[in-house]
Structure formats: structure tokens, C-alpha cells
C-alpha positions as CSV (number, residue, x, y, z in Angstrom):
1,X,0.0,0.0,0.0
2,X,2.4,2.4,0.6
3,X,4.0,2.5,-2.4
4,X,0.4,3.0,-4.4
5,X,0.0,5.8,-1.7
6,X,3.5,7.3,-2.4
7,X,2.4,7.4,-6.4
8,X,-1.1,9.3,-5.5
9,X,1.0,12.0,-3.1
10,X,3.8,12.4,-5.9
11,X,1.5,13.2,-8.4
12,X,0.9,17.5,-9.2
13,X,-2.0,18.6,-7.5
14,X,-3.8,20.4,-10.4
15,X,-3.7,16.7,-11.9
16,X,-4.2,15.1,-9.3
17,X,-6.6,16.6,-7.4
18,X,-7.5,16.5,-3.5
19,X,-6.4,12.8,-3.4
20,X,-2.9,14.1,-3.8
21,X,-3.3,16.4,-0.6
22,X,-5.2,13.5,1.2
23,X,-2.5,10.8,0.0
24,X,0.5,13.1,1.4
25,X,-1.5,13.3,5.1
26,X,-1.7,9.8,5.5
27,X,1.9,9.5,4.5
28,X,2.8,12.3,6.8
29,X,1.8,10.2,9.8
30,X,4.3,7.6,8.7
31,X,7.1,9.9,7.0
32,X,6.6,13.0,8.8
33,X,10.2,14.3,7.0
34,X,8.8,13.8,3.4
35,X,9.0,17.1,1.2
36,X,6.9,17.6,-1.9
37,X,8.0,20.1,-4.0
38,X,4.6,21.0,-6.4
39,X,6.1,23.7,-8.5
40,X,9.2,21.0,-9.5
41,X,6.4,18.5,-9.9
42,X,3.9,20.5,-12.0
43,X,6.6,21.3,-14.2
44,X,7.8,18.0,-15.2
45,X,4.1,17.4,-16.0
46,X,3.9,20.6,-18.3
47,X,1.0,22.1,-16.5
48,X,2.7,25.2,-15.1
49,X,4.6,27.5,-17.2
50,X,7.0,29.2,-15.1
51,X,7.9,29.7,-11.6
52,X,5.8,32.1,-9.4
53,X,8.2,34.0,-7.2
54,X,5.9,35.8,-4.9
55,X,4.5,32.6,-3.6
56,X,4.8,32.6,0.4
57,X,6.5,29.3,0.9
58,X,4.5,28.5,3.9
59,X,1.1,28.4,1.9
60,X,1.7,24.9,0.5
61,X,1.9,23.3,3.9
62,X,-1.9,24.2,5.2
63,X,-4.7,21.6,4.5
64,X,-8.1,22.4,5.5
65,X,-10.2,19.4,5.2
66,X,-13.0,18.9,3.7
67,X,-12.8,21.8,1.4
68,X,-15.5,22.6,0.8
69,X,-17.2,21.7,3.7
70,X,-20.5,22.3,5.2
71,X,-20.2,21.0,9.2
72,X,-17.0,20.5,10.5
73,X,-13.4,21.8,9.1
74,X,-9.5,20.2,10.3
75,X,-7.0,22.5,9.7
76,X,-3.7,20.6,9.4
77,X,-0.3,21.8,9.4
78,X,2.5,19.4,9.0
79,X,5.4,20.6,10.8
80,X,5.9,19.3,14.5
81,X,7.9,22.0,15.6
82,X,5.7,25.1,14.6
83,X,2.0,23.9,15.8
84,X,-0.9,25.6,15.0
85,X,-1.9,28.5,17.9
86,X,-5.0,30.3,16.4
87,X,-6.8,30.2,13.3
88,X,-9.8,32.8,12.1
89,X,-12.2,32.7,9.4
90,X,-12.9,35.7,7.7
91,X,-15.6,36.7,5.3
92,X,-14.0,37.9,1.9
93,X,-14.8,41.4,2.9
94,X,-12.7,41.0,5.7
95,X,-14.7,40.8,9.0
96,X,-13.6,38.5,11.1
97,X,-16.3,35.3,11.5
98,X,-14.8,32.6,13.8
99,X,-11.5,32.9,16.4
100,X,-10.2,29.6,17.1
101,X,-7.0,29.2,19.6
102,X,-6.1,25.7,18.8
103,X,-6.2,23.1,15.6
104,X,-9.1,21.3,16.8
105,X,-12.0,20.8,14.1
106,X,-13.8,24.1,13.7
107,X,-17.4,24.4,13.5
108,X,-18.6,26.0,10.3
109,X,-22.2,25.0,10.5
110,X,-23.5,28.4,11.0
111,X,-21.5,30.0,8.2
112,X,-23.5,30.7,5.0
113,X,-22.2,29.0,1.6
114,X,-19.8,30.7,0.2
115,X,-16.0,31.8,0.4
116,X,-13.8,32.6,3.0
117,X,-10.0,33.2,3.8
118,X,-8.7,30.9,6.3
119,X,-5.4,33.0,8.5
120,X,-3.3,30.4,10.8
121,X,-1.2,31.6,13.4
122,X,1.6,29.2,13.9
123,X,4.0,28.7,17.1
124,X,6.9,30.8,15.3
125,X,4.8,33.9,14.7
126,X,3.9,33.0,10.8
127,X,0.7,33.7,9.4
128,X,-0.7,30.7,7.0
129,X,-3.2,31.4,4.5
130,X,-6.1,29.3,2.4
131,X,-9.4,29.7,1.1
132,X,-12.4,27.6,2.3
133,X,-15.8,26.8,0.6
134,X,-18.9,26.3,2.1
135,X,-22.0,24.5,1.1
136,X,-25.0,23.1,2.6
């Protein structure tokens, strides 16, 4: 199995799809050193052009699943050392909508469909960023 598994989380995301992101937490609970490099990746499979060097290196490292979501939202960050301290869910016209101070599942039940920015404080003072989608 874990060879099947590595294949899936090798794979570029935009081919890929979620099963890539999924593929690589699983593995991360065995191999929590393993690095994927998407922009490397992507490349050898001709579906990005060039290299986009305003890209906060952080960003690839957040996972909010499921995305999009309609109950219940895990925020993972895969790096032991730097744990998530707070995230907060803001509308996309900026208001703030839900302050949580740990990674435990958030509740998004109350949230109308639609999408918002995601902002998680980590341990070393870094600011991670997604989008989520909700639906109902």
C-alpha cells in the first residue's frame, strides 16, 4: 500500500486533485520528514509554465479538510515543531467570523455558503493562508 500511496502524493495537484493532498497526510503520519516540491512536480508534468516567485512558501503546507465543507473543518499543518496556535475565518470582505486558539476541528455550520479566507497563526509567529468553501 504504501508504495500506491506514495504514487497518488507524488503526483501534481492540479492533476491530481484532492487525493494528492489526502495521499500526502496519510503518509505524513508515517514519514513525517517527506517534502513535496509541487512547483518541481507541475513542471515535469507541463501544467505550469513558469515559476511564481511571490508565492509565500508556507502556503503549501496548510490543509483544511474537507474543502468545501458544510459541518466541520480540520486544519492541518505538517510541521511538528511550529503547531498551530489560532486560526480565524474571515468573510471575503474581511470581518472577522470565527476565532479559534487551537487546531481542533472548527465548526462551520452556522457559516453561509460561500467563500472565505482561512489566517493560521503558527507557534513561530507566521501567518498561514487558504481559502475555504462552504456549502450546505
Amino acid at each position: 500500500m504504501k508504495y500506491s500511496m506514495q504514487s497518488i502524493a507524488q503526483q501534481c495537484p492540479f492533476s491530481g486533485g484532492r487525493s494528492v493532498y489526502v495521499a500526502r497526510a496519510i503518509l505524513h503520519e508515517y514519514y513525517a520528514d517527506m517534502v513535496y516540491n509541487d512547483e518541481d512536480i507541475c513542471m515535469a508534468e507541463g501544467l505550469m509554465r513558469k515559476k511564481n516567485e511571490n508565492k509565500q512558501v508556507l502556503s503549501n503546507k496548510l490543509l483544511i479538510s474537507p474543502n468545501p465543507a458544510n459541518e466541520l473543518v480540520n486544519i492541518l499543518y505538517f510541521n511538528d515543531k511550529n503547531p498551530i496556535v489560532k486560526t480565524i475565518i474571515y468573510s471575503m470582505e474581511g470581518e472577522i467570523l470565527l476565532i479559534q486558539n487551537n487546531s481542533l476541528p472548527l465548526i462551520v455550520k452556522d457559516l453561509s455558503p460561500g467563500l472565505y479566507l482561512v489566517n493560521s497563526l503558527i507557534n513561530d509567529g507566521s501567518v498561514l493562508k487558504a481559502k475555504l468553501t462552504i456549502i450546505k
